[in-house]
N, C-alpha and C positions, 0 to 999 in steps of 0.2 A: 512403488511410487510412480512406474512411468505409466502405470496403471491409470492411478490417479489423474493423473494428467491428462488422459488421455477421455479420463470420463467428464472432468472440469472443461477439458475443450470441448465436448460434445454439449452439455447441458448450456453453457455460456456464449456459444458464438451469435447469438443475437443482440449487436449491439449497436445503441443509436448512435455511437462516436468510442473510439478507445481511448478508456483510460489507464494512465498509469504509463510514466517514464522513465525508463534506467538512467541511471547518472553513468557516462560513457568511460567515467575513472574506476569505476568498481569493479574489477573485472577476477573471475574463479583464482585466476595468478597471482591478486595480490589480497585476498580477504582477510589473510590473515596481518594485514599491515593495515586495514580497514577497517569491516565494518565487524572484523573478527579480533579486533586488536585491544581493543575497551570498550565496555561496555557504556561509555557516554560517547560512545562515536556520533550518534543521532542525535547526542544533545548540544553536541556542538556543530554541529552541519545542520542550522538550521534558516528558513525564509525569516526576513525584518518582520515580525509583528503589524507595521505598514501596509506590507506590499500582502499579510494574509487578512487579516482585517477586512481588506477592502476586497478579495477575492471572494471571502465567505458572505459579505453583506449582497453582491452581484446575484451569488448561486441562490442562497436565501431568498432573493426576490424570484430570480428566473425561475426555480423552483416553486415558486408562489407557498412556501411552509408558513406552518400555522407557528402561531409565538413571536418570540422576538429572537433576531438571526444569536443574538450571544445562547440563548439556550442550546443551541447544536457546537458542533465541534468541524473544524475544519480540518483535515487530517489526509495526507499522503496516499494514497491509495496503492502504489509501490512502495513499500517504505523507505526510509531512507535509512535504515537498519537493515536492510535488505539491496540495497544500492541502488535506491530510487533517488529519481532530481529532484535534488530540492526546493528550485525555483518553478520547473516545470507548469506552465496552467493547468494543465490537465493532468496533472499527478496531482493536483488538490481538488481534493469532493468534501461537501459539508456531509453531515452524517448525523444522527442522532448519539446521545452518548452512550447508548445501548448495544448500538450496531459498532461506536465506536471500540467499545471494552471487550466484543467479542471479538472484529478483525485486529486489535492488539495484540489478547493473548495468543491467537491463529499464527501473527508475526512472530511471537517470542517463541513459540513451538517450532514452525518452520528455518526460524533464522539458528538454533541451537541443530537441526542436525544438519544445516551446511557446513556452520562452525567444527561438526565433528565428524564431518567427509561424509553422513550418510547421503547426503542431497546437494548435487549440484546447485552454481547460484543460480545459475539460466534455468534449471528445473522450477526450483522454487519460485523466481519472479513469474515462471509461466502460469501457475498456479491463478496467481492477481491480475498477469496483462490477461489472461484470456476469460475475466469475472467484470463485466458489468454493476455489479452491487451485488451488496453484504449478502441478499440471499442466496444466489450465487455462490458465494463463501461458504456458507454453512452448509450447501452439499459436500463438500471436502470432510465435514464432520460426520455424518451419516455413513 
């Protein structure tokens, strides 16, 4: 795995701003009282509908994407299954629901072998803070 890492840092370090932020309560000593403790941990540690709404309509535009901003997904880019902020600005990127379904299942694979000691959490979130976007990510899969 530190393999891995080591090749996600190499392929990813060009970045126009980093994203993705650890929530500073989630820490390897307590996951299992965390984001290792139930599996709705993330669904209840989550941002007002409000305060994401109006973050996703912002990027939507900045980003100048085609469609209308509901067609994409606004989504944590640390997760917070993995012990990302959840208020964080820049732990939230719009995404397609494509790219969405793929850095999900990425998260539920990575977040089961912290849950069973194969991978550090600080390995793991390295993986996402040091990826710029989805493609990015899917070198991990190759």
């Amino acid at each position: 795995m530190k393999r891995l890492i080591s090749l996600v840092a190499a392929l990813c370090t060009s970045q126009a701003f980093a994203l993705g932020v650890a929530d500073k309560n989630v820490k390897q000593d307590n996951i299992y009282t965390t984001i290792c403790a139930h599996a709705s941990w993330a669904k209840k540690n989550r941002a007002p509908n409000s305060y994401t709404d109006r973050i996703k309509q912002e990027q939507f535009k900045a980003k100048k994407l085609k469609g209308h901003y509901k067609d994409y997904i606004l989504d944590h880019w640390l997760s917070v299954s993995l012990g990302g902020d959840v208020m964080a600005r820049n732990n939230l990127v719009i995404m397609t629901p494509q790219d969405d379904r793929f850095k999900n299942g990425l998260e539920r694979r990575i977040k089961k072998q912290v849950c069973q000691k194969k991978l550090t959490l600080v390995d793991a979130q390295q993986l996402f803070l040091k990826c710029s976007s989805v493609a990015c990510l899917k070198q991990i899969e190759k």
